[in-house]
N, C-alpha and C positions, 0 to 999 in steps of 0.2 A: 446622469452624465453631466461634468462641470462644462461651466462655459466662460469660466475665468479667463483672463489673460493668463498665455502660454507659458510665463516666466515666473511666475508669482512664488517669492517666496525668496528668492534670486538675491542675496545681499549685493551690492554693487558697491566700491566707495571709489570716488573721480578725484584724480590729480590733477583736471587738468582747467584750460581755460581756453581763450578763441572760439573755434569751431570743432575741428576734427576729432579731439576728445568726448567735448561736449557732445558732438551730433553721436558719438557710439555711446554716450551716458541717457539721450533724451530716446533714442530707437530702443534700448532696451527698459526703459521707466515705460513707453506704451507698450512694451512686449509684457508688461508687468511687474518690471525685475522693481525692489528698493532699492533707490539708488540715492545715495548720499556724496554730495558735491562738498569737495573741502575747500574751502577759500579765504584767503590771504583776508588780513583786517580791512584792505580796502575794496575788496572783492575784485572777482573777475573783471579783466581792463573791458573787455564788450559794455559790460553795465554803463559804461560815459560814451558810447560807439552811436554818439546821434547825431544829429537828428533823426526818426523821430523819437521821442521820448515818453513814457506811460509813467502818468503818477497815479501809484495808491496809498492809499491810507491805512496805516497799522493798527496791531489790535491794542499797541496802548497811545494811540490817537494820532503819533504823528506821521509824516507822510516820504516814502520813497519815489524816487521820481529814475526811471532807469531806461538805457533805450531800448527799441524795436527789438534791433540786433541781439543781446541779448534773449531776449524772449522766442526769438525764431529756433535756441538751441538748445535749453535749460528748462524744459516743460516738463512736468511731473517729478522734480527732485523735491529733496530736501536739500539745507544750505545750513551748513557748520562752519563759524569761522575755526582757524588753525592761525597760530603764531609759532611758525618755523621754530624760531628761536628762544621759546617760552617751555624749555624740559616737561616742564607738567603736563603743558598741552597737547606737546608731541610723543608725550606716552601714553596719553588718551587713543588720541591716534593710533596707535601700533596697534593698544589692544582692540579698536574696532575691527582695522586689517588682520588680525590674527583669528576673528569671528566671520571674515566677510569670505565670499565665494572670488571677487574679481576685483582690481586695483586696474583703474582707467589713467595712465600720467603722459604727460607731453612735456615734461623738463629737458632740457638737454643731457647728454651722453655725460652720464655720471653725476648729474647733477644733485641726485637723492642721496647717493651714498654719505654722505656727512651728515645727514639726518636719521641713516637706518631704516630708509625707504624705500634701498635700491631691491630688486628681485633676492636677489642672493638673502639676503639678511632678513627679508620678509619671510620668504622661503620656507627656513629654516625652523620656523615659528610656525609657518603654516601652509608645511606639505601640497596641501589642497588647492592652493591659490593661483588663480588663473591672472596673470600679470600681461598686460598690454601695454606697449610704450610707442609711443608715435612722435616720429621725428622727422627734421627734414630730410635726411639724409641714411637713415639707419643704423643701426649699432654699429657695426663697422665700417672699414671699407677708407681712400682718403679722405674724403670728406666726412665724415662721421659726427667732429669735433663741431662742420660750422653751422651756421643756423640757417632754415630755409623755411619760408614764407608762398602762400599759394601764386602769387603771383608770379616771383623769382620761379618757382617749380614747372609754373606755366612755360615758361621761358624756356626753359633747360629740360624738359620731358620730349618738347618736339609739337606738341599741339597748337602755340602761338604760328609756327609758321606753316601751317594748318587752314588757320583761320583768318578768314579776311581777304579782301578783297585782292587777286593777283598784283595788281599796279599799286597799292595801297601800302602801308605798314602792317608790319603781323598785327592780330587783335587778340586779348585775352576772353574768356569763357565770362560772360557776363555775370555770373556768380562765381564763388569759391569753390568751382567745379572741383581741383583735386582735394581737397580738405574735406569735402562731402565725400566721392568716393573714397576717400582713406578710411571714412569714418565707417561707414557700411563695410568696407573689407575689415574691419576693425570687428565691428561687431559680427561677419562671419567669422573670424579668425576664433575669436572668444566662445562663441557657443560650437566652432569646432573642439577647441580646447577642452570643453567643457564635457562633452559626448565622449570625446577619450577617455577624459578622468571619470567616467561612470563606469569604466574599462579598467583602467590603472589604479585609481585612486590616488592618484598625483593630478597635482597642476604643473604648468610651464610657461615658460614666458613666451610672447606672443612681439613683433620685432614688425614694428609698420613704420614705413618708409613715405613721406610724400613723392620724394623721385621715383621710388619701384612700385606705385600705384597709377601715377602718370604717365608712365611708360608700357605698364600693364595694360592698360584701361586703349592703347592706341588701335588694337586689334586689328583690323582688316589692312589699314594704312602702313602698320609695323610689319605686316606678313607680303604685303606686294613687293614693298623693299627686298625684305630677307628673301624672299623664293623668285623675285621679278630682278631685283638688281638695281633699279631705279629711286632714287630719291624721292618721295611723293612732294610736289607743292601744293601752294594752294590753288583752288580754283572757285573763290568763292562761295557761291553757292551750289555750286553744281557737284557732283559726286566722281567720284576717279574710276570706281566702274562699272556704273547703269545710266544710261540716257536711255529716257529723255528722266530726268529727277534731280530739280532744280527748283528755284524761282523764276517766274515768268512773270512781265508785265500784264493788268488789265488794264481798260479804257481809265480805269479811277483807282488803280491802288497796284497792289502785290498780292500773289498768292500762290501755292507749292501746287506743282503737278509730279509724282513719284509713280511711274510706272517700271513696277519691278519684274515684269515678264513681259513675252510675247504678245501673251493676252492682251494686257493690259492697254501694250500699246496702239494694235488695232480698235481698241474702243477708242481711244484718245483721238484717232486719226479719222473715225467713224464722227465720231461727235462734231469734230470741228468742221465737217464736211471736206476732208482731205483722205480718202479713202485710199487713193492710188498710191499715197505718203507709206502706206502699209505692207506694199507688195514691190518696191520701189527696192532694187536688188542692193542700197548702197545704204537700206532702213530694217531690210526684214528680220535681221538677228541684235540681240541688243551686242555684241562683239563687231557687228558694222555697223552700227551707230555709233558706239564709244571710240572707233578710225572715223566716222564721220561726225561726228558732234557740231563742229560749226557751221557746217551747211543745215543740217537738219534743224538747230537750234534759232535757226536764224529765220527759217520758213516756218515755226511753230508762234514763235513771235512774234510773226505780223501777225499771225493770225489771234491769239489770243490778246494780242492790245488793244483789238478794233473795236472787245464785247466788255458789256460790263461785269466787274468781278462777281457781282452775286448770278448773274447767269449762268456766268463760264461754270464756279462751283457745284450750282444748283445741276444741269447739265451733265457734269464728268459722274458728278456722283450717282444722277440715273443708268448711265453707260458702265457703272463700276469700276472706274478710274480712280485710282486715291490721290483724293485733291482737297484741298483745304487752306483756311485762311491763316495770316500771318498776325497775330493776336498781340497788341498789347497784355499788360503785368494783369491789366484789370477784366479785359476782355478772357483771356483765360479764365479768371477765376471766376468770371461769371458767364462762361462757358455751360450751356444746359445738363453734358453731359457730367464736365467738376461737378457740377450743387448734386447730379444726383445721387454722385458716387460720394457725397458729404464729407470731400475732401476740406471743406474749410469745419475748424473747430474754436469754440468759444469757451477755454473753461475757464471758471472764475471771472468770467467777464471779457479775457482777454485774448484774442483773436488770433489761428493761426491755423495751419496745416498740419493736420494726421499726419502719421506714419502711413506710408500707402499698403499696406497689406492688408487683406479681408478674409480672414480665417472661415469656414463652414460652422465651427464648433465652438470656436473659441471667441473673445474678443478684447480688441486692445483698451489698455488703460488710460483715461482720457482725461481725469477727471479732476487733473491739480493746475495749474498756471506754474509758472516757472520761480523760484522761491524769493522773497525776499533775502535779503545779506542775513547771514548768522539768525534766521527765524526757528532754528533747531538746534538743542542743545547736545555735543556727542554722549553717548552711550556708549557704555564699556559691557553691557550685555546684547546684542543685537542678535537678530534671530539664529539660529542656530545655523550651520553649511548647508546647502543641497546641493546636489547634483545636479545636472542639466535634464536627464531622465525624469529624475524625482518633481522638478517643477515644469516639464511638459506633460505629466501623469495628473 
């Protein structure tokens, strides 16, 4: 019985650069795919994206120095330069794509076609090929033509005024929250693709949008609207519709109380010694809370500012209340239960986060650091096609 990674065997070649390519080239390199990252003579613009900056030393002695950023999205590839413009080069090219299983690009709308890169023209060369292309906008539509950036997308999806504080200005997702999931619906899109052509024996092109992942991804806030009729704003931290599941003040700091049932909340009420808070006709269902929120909110907050946070925590969590602390970058990652699920990985030296998935049988590819510029030279015979079948077998 193998215990290989799931994908292995998986040609992959990446058009792309940023995040949202990259992160569906670096999820399938630990799913085990070979994945060959094409890049311009000056390489991907992330590589200058610092501080901070990692320098290493080459195998013929001299030294690259690249940032962080970079490295968070480019783990486990290889690195080929390409010059667009150089025929030779870019018929090297074709014929790696016309041996590869999946082509990863984020140029803009038509922007390949003068190269013989676009879908259609691949295609035709190679039946089999599972083609992903991620834009800001999608292949059609009015906007199709312009270009869109995670931030801008933030803006325009509806989750900036979401986020943040009511009296405040909107706030963006403190990472490249839509670029990441595009990339994951990216890489489900592609191993959907892929399961069909074990069906078909065609490939097809695969059409990822930042605005129709950001808009997707709004779920329960996008459904109150459409079947409620109301605009959601924001409400900082608090939820639109469970109370008591917010932030709440302690004596010395911050920390979440989410009480998502009934239950829940008579333990909450039990603990702080507010019992009667429980059977209290204007508390007993979480649909009179959520009409009563400010009053109720308002009596759970004296009470939890008066104790100190690691009590209160220590406490709810005996009663079985889900409560927990409000964690710096660092404090997370040195979170007991992070190190034990060995989310942080070092290969090659160089320091970063797994793919989160933990397969019974299988296991992900871990084992490379993110490539130096052009440390790989292209190949015109690369492994043969497989199927998605054939490398989950």
């Amino acid at each position: 019985m193998s215990n290989e990674a799931p994908l292995k065997g998986l040609k992959v070649i990446e058009l792309a650069r940023i995040l949202a390519g990259p992160w569906i080239g670096q999820t399938l390199a630990d799913l085990g795919a070979d994945v060959t990252k094409i890049e311009a003579p000056e390489g991907d613009d992330t590589r200058r994206w610092g501080p901070p900056f990692i320098t290493r030393t080459l195998e013929n002695g001299d030294t690259e120095t690249v940032a962080a950023y970079f490295h968070s999205a480019n783990r486990g590839k290889t690195s080929v330069i390409c010059d667009f413009s150089d025929p030779t080069q870019l018929g090297t090219l074709r014929d790696m794509i016309a041996r590869a299983d999946v082509v990863i690009e984020n140029f803009k709308v038509g922007g390949l076609k003068k190269y013989g890169l676009d879908y259609e023209t691949l295609s035709a060369i190679n039946p089999k090929l599972v083609y992903a292309s991620i834009t800001g906008f999608g292949q059609d539509g009015p906007r199709a033509k312009q270009p869109g950036y995670d931030f801008l997308i933030q803006g325009m999806c509806g989750i900036m005024d979401l986020t943040g504080d009511p009296e405040g200005e909107p706030q963006k997702v403190g990472v490249a929250w839509i670029d990441v999931f595009t990339g994951l619906y990216g890489v489900i899109g592609i191993q959907a693709a892929l399961a069909e052509r074990s069906r078909s024996g065609l490939g097809q092109h695969v059409d990822l949008s930042l605005l129709d992942c950001g808009v997707g991804v709004l779920a329960n806030q996008a459904t109150n609207f459409l079947l409620g009729g109301e605009t959601p704003t924001r409400l900082g931290n608090a939820h639109p519709n469970i109370v008591p599941y917010q932030v709440f003040p302690a004596q010395d700091g911050h920390l979440i109380i989410a009480c998502g049932n009934d239950r829940q909340f008579v333990a909450l009420c039990k603990s702080l010694g507010l019992a009667d808070l429980a059977i209290d006709a204007r508390f007993s269902t979480n649909p009179d809370r959520v009409a009563n929120r400010s009053a109720l909110i308002e009596i759970l907050t004296e009470k939890t500012s008066a104790l100190p946070k690691s009590e209160l925590i220590a406490t709810l969590e005996t009663s079985g209340v889900p409560v927990g602390p409000i964690n710096s970058v660092r404090e997370a990652l040195e979170e007991p239960q992070v190190m034990s699920r060995k989310m942080q990985i070092a290969p090659e030296g160089i320091a970063g986060l797994r793919t989160p998935i933990v397969f019974s049988r299988s296991k992900l590819q871990l084992d490379h650091a993110a490539p130096t510029l052009g440390q790989n030279k292209p190949s015109n015979t690369p492994p043969a096609s497989v199927s998605l079948k054939t490398a989950l077998d």
